[in-house]
C-alpha positions in Angstrom: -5.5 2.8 24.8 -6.5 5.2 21.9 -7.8 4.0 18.6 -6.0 2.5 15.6 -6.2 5.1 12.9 -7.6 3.6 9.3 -5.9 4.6 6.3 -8.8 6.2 4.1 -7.1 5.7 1.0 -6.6 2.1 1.5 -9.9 1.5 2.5 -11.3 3.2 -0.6 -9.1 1.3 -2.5 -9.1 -2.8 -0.9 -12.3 -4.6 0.3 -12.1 -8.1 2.7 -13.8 -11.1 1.5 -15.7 -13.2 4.2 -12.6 -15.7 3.9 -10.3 -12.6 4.8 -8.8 -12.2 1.6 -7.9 -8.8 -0.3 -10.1 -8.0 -3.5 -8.9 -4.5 -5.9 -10.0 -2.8 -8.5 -7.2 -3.4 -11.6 -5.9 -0.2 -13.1 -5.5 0.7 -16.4 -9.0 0.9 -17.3 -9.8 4.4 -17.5 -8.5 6.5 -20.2 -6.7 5.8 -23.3 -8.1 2.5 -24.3 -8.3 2.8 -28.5 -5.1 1.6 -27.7 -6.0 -1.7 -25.3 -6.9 -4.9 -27.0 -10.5 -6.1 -26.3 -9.2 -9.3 -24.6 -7.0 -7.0 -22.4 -9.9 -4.7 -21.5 -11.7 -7.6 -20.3 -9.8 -8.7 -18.1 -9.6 -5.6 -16.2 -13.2 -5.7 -15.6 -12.3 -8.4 -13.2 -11.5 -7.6 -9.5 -7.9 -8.8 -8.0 -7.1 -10.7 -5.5 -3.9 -9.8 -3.2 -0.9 -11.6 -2.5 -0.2 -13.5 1.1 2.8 -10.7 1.4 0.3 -7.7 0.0 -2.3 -8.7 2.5 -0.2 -8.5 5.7 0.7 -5.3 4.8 -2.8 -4.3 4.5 -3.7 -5.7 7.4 -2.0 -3.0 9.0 -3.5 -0.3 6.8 -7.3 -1.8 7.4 -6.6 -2.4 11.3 -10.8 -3.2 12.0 -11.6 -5.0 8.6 -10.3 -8.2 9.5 
């Protein structure tokens, strides 16, 4: 049987945690942020965590990353 193909742009975007759950980087945070309250801005600093459904589906993007 053939290998399970990765999906490079999920795997640039999504890293696993050692308890197998889904960390991002939160958008919004690159351009046009005179705008952006300070409070808002950091909290986008912070990394995100996916939901149960999200993670299932990434599962099947990330096939040898969990």
């Amino acid at each position: 049987m053939p290998k399970m193909k990765t999906r490079k742009s999920a795997a640039k975007r999504y890293r696993v945690t050692g308890t197998g759950k889904v960390k991002y980087k939160k958008q919004g945070s690159r351009h046009i942020l005179t705008k952006k309250t300070t409070k808002r801005k950091r909290n986008l600093r912070h990394s995100g965590v996916l939901s149960d459904p999200e993670t299932k589906k990434a599962r099947i993007m990330l096939p040898y990353k969990f």
